[in-house]
N, C-alpha and C positions, 0 to 999 in steps of 0.2 A: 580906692580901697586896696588895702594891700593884700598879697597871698597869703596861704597859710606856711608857715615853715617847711621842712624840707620834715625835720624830726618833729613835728608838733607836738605827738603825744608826747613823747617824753617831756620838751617846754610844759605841756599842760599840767603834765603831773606833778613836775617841778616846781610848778608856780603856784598849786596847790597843796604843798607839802609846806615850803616856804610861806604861805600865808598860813596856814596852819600855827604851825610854828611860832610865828610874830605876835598872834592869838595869846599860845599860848605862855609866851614871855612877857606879855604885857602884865598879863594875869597874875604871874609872879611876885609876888612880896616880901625884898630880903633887904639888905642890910646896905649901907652907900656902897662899901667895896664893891660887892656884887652888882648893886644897882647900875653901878659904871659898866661893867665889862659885860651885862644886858642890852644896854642901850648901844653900846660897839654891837652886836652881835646884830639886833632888831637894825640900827642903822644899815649893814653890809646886806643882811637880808633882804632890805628893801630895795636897794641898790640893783640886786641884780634881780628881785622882780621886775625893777624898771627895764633892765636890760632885757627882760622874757618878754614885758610889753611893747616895746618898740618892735618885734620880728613879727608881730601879729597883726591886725587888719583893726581898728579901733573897737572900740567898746568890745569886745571879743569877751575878758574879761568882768564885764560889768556884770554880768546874772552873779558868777561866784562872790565876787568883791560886796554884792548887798547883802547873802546869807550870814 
């Protein structure tokens, strides 16, 4: 199992605002233009949750990711 980070809270909150976020761009309903530079944005998003989840200890994560 791994540690907790050095800065966690701030990861935590990051990785909660970022899911947030993704949430609420999914929810979004606009037009192809936009619809592209959504999915850029939800793509890079994800990305670096992956990178928040990797510094953490596994399932760390999982309680937020089911609400």
């Amino acid at each position: 199992m791994k540690e907790l980070p050095e800065k966690f809270p701030e990861y935590s909150i990051m990785y909660k605002t970022l899911s947030k976020q993704i949430k609420l761009l999914k929810k979004t309903k606009v037009n192809s233009k936009e619809e592209n530079d959504i999915n850029l944005k939800i793509q890079n998003y994800q990305r670096e949750l992956n990178k928040i989840k990797e510094k953490f200890p596994d399932n760390y994560f999982d309680e937020f990711d089911s609400s």
